[in-house]
N, C-alpha and C positions, 0 to 999 in steps of 0.2 A: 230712294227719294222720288216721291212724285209731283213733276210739275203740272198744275190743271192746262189742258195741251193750247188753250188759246193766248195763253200767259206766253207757254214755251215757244211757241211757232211767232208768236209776235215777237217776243224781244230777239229772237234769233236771226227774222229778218227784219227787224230795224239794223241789227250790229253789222251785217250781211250788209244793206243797203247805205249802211255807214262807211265801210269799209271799199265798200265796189267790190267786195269779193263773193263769191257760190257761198250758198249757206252750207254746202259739204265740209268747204275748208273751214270755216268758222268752228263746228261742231268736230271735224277731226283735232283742231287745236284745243277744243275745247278738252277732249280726251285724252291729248298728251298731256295738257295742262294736268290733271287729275292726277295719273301716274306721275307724276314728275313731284305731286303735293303728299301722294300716299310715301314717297320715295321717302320724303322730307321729314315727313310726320311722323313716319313709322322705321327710325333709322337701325332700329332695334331688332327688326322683324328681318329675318332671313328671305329674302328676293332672290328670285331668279331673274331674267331678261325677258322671259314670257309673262310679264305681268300687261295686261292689255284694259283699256276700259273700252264699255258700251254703253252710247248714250240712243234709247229708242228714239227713233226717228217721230215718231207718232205723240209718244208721253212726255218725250223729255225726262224718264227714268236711267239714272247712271248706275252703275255696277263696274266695281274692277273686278279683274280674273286671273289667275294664275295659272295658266296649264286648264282652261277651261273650267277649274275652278269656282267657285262665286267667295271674293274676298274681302267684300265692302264690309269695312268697318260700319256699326251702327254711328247713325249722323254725321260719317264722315263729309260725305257729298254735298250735304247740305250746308253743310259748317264752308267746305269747299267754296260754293256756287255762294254765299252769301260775302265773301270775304272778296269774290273774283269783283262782286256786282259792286263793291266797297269802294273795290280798287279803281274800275270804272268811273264813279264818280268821281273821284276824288282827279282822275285823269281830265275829265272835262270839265270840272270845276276848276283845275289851276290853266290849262287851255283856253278858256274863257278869259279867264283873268289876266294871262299874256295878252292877249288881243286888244282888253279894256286897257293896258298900261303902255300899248305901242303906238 
């Protein structure tokens, strides 16, 4: 999956500048996140502990890996990164909404 890189570097450090945290750690959660969804998703698939993702620094391209493998499901990632962006709203939409009712 490719993110167009001004799309990915932007939303990465707004969530970075939201957060007060390195956009390192933003992006390495973001990578466990992924393994932790393929785990879920795919409980069927035989795994090892070497299952690892890489998200390019530059594109915002992700891939999982097994043993250096390439084991990205087609439109896994995407299916991923659109459900995470879901979740986010729906996080500062009812955050908001605490604030309006206190």
């Amino acid at each position: 999956m490719t993110v167009v890189k001004s799309e990915f570097l932007l939303a990465l450090n707004q969530v970075a500048a939201e957060r007060n945290i390195p956009a390192e750690d933003v992006l390495s959660s973001i990578e466990q996140a992924l393994v932790a969804a393929y785990k879920k998703e795919y409980p069927e698939v035989e795994t090892s502990e070497n299952i690892s993702a890489k998200i390019n620094r530059q594109s915002g391209e992700a891939h999982l890996f097994e043993d250096d493998k390439d084991i990205t499901p087609p439109g896994f990632v995407m299916l991923t990164l659109i459900l995470a962006k879901l979740k986010l709203f729906f996080q500062k939409k009812n955050k908001s909404s605490r604030k309006n009712t206190q």
